[in-house]
C-alpha angles and dihedrals in degrees: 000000000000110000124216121190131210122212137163148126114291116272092027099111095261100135088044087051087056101056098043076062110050098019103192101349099097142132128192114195131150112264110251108278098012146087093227115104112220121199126232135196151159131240134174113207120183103326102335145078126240136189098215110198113205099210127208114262115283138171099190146032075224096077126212099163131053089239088057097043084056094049086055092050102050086053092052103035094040097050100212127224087206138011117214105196118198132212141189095233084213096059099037087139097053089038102047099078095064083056093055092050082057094053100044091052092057102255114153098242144206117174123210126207099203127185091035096158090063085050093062095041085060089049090246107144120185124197100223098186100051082048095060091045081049093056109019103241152103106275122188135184118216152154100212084183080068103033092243115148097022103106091048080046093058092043094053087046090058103042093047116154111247086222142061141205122246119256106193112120097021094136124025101240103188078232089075106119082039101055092038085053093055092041088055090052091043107097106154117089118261133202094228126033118292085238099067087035091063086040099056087045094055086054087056097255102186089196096043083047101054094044092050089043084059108047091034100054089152101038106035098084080060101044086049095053099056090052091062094050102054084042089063091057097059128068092201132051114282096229077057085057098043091045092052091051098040081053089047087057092036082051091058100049093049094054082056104050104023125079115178119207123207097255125185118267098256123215085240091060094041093047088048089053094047086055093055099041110097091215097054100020099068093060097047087049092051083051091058097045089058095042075058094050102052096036082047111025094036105026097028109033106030107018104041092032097055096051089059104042092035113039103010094043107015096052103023122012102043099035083047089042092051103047094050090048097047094047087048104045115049098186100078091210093060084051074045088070095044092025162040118029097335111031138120098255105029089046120017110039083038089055087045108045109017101047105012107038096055096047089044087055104048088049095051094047089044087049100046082059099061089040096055092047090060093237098134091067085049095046083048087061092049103057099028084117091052095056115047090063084081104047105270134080135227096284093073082062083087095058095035094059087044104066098063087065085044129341098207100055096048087060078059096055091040083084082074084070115091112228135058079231099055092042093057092045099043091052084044091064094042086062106041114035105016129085124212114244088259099047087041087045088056091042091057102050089040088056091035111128092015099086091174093057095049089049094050083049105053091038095059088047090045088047094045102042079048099054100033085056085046103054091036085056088059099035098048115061125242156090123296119257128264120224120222124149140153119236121217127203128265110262133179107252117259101235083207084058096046086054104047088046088052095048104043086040089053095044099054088054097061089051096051094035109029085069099050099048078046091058094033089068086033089059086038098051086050088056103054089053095045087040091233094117089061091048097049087044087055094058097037077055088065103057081040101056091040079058088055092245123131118270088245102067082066090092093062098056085043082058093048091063079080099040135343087227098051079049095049086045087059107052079050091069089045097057082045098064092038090252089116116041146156111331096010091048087057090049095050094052103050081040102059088033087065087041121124118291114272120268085256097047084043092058087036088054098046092053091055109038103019131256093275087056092047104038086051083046094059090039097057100044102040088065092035089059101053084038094064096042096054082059096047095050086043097054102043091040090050093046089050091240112172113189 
C-alpha cells in the first residue's frame, strides 16, 4: 500500500485534512519509543489504496520538540511515497521554508494552502499557478473544514508525476562548496538526499550525526572535521546562517505570487489584538475566568450539584438503595460495603455522579469553548513574560490550563515542551499548585458567597505556584526556553464541536474515575472491617489537628490519597453538616489543593518523567502542604481574623 504522509506547522487543518481523507478508517497509537500518539487511516483515491500518516506539528526538517523529532522520523523511517505538506494561506512566508526543506531532501511533494477563505478575507491573494512554476510542484487551495479543495487534492494525488525535480542548488547558501564537499565523501544510502544530509550536519543535527557516524566509519573524522571548520568561520550558528538564507529565498518568492489588498480591520482582529495586548489581556482574562466561575462554580457546582445529591439521591436513590439492601441483607457489615456513611452507592457513586460529574461537565463544555475560539495560543502570548520568570514559556501555558480540566492528561501534553527542564517544571507544578476541574468545581462552591475566602485562596496558590516555579528555575540547570507559537485566528465556537469534545471528555472520565470512587469504598469498606481505616484516620488526625483543623476532617485527606476530588468532595460534606467554617474551611481547602497528586496523575507522572521524579515530587509536596497550611491557620488565627 502506497503511504502518504501529512506535515505541517500546529493550528494549520492537518488533522482535518486527515479525516476528510480517510473518513472512519482511522488508528491512533503512540509511535515506537515515544510518548507522541500518531494517527493512522485509510483512503482510497481513484483506483488505489493509500495509508495516509497524520504527523505531529513541525516547522522545520531541524527538530527542537519530541513531537518534531517524530515527525521527522516518520518522514525518514516510513519512506513516503508522498508528502502532503500543509500551510496556514495567511503565513506562506513563515511556512515555505519547511517546504523547501522538503523539497531539498528529495520528498515527493504537494503542497496544500488551507484556510483559503480567511486569506481572502485578509486581502491576501496568491497566484497558485506562478507558485507552482516557482517551486515546481502541484499546489492546491483549499478549506478542509469545508471540504473545499479535496476533490482537486485527490486529482492532483492521483496524477502525480514519477519523477522530481532536483532540488540541489535551489537556494545559493553561501555553504555551498561545504555542503557539496561532505555530499562527495558520503557513500552510504540515506533516507533523505546527501545534500540535506551534509546540510543538517553542518547545523549541528545530533540524530542525522550519529546515523552518518554509523554508516561512515571511514569517513566520518574527515567529514567532522570539515564541519568544524566551517563552524570556526562563522560567529553565529550555523543553523542561524542557513535559516537566514533559506527566508531570503522564501522572501523572493513571496514578492512574486502574493498581492495584498488593503482589507478592513475586522472585530475579530481587533478583538485578537486586544487578547495579546498586556493592557487590555489581563482583564479579559480576569472576565473569563469569572464567566468560569459562575457557569462552573454557580451552575455547575452549586446549582446542578445540589439537584442530584440533594433531591435524585438524597430523596430517592439512597433512601431507595438502602431499604432494599438492608431488607436483603440481614449481616449489617456486608450493607456496610453498598450502603450507610461509607458504601458504594451512598458514597461512591454519590460522590461520582451527584457532586463530581456535573461540575466535570460544565468545565469541559466551558473549556471546549474557549478551546474551539482559539483564545489559549493567544493567552500564551499574553503571559510569555510571566512565565518565564519561573523557568518555563508560553507554550506551557497549554498544559498548565489543562490541568485544571485534568490534571493527568495535561503531564501527558508537557512532552509538547521542549526541554527535559520545562517538562519537569512544568509536572511539578501540576501537581503541586493546580487543582483538577472536579476538585476546582468543589472549591469553588466550597468557597461560593464568601468573596474574602476564595481571594485569600487563590492568592496563597497563585503565590505559591509563582514562588515554587521560581526557585525550581534556579535549582534545576538549563537554558532558558525559546518561545515560538502559531496563532490562530478568533472563530466562533461549532456547537457540534463543543459537543463531541464534552462528551468524549466526559466519557473518558467515567471511565477513568467511576472505577476508582467504586474501589475507594471498596478499600474503605475493608478497612473498617480490618480496623485499618481507623488506624490510618488516627494518624491522619494527627497532620490535621497540628493545621488547626477538626479531627474529623481527617477522613477527607485520607480520601484524597485516592484522589484530590473524592477528598474535596469530602470536606464538602463537612462544611454541609457545620463541622468546617469560616478560618479552618479556608485551611482545609489550600491545604488539600497543595495535597499530594491523585493515584492516576502519579502513574501519569511516573511514565513521563520516571519513579525517582515522581517519588521526590510527592515527597516534597505531602509535608509542604500541611506546611503551608499550618502558616496559613497561624497567621489568620494570630491576627484574629474571622472569615
Amino acid at each position: 500500500m502506497r503511504k502518504i504522509v501529512l506535515v505541517g506547522s500546529p493550528n494549520v487543518g492537518k488533522s482535518v485534512l486527515f479525516n476528510a481523507l480517510t473518513k472512519k478508517y482511522v488508528t491512533v497509537s503512540n509511535y515506537p519509543g515515544t510518548t507522541v500518539e500518531v494517527s493512522r487511516g485509510k483512503a482510497k483515491i481513484g483506483e488505489a489504496e493509500y495509508q495516509i500518516i497524520d504527523t505531529p506539528g513541525m516547522y522545520s526538517l531541524l527538530p527542537i520538540t519530541e513531537e518534531e523529532r517524530v515527525a521527522r522520523r516518520i518522514l525518514l523511517e516510513e519512506k513516503p511515497d508522498l508528502v502532503i505538506h500543509v500551510i496556514d494561506a495567511k503565513n506562506l512566508e513563515r511556512m515555505l521554508p519547511l517546504t523547501i526543506q522538503l523539497l531539498e531532501s528529495g520528498f515527493p511533494t504537494i503542497l496544500v494552502l488551507n484556510i483559503m477563505d480567511e486569506a481572502e478575507k485578509e486581502g491576501i491573494i496568491i497566484n497558485k499557478n506562478l507558485l507552482e512554476k516557482e517551486l515546481g510542484i502541484p499546489v492546491v487551495g483549499a478549506v478542509s473544514i469545508t471540504g473545499e479543495g479535496i476533490e482537486e487534492l485527490k486529482n492532483r494525488i492521483i496524477s502525480f508525476p514519477q519523477k522530481t525535480r532536483d532540488y540541489e542548488g535551489f537556494i545559493s547558501y553561501s555553504l555551498k562548496d561545504e555542503i557539496e564537499n561532505i555530499e562527495s565523501i558520503l557513500t552510504s544510502s540515506y533516507p533523505i538526499s546527501k545534500w540535506m544530509v551534509a546540510l543538517l550536519l553542518l547545523q549541528e543535527d545530533e540524530e542525522i550525526r550519529k546515523m552518518v557516524e554509523e554508516r561512515e566509519k571511514n569517513n566520518f573524522p574527515y567529514i567532522s572535521q570539515i564541519v568544524e571548520k566551517v563552524r570556526s568561520r562563522y560567529v553565529n550558528p550555523l543553523s542561524y546562517e542557513v535559516a537566514l538564507q533559506r527566508q531570503h529565498k522564501v522572501r523572493e518568492i513571496v514578492e512574486k505570487v502574493v498581492k495584498v489588498k488593503e482589507a478592513k480591520v475586522t472585530f475579530q482582529e481587533i478583538l485578537s489584538r486586544l487578547t495579546m495586548n498586556p493592557l487590555t489581556g489581563f482583564p479579559i482574562f480576569l472576565l473569563i475566568i469569572y464567566l468560569l466561575y459562575e457557569f462552573v462554580g454557580v451552575f455547575g457546582a452549586q446549582i446542578s450539584v445540589d439537584f442530584l445529591e440533594k433531591t435524585i439521591f438524597g430523596q430517592y436513590i439512597n433512601p431507595f438503595v438502602t431499604k432494599l439492601v438492608t431488607s436483603l441483607i440481614p449481616w449489617k457489615i456486608v450493607q456496610d460495603l453498598f450502603v450507610h456513611e461509607y458504601g458504594i452507592i451512598t458514597l461512591g457513586m454519590r460522590y461520582a455522579v451527584a457532586i463530581i460529574l456535573p461540575i466535570v461537565a460544565t468545565f469541559f463544555i466551558a473549556f471546549s469553548i474557549i478551546e474551539d475560539t482559539g483564545y489559549l495560543p493567544r493567552l500564551a502570548m499574553l503571559i510569555d513574560r510571566m512565565f518565564k520568570k519561573i523557568g518555563l514559556n508560553g507554550r506551557a501555558v497549554i498544559p498548565i490550563v489543562l490541568g485544571f480540566g485534568c490534571d493527568t492528561m495535561a503531564v501527558m501534553v508537557t512532552r509538547t515542551l521542549e526541554t527535559k527542564r520545562e517538562r519537569i517544571i512544568a509536572s511539578f507544578l501540576l501537581a503541586l499548585a493546580i487543582p483538577c476541574s472536579a476538585q476546582l468545581g468543589v472549591i469553588l462552591a466550597l468557597l461560593s458567597g464568601n468573596a474574602p475566602l476564595f481571594a485569600i485562596w487563590a492568592g496563597v496558590i497563585a503565590s505559591i505556584f509563582v514562588l515554587i516555579g521560581y526557585l525550581s528555575s534556579k535549582i534545576m540547570p538549563g537554558e532558558k526556553p525559546i518561545f515560538y507559537m502559531e496563532v490562530p485566528p478568533l472563530r466562533l465556537p461549532k456547537i457540534s464541536n463543543v459537543l463531541t469534545k464534552t462528551y468524549t471528555r466526559v466519557e473518558w472520565y467515567l471511565k477513568e474515575v467511576f472505577p476508582l470512587f467504586i474501589m475507594a469504598s471498596v478499600l474503605i469498606w475493608i478497612g473498617k472491617v480490618t480496623r485499618l481505616f481507623d488506624l490510618l484516620v488516627r494518624l491522619m488526625g494527627y497532620p490535621v489537628q497540628w493545621i488547626g483543623l477538626p479531627k474529623d476532617s481527617a477522613v477527607a485527606f485520607l480520601f484524597g490519597f485516592f484522589r484530590r476530588d473524592f477528598g474535596a468532595a469530602g470536606l464538602f460534606d463537612l462544611k454541609r453538616s457545620g463541622v468546617l467554617t469560616g478560618v479552618p474551611l479556608l485551611v482545609a481547602v489550600i491545604t488539600m489543593t497543595l495535597f499530594i497528586p491523585c493515584i492516576a496523575q502519579f502513574s501519569m507522572t511516573v511514565k513521563e518523567r520516571g519513579l525517582k521524579t515522581a517519588l521526590l515530587m510527592a515527597g516534597f509536596i505531602f509535608p509542604f502542604a500541611f506546611l503551608i497550611g499550618g502558616i496559613v491557620n497561624l497567621i489568620l488565627t494570630t491576627l484574629g481574623v474571622s472569615l
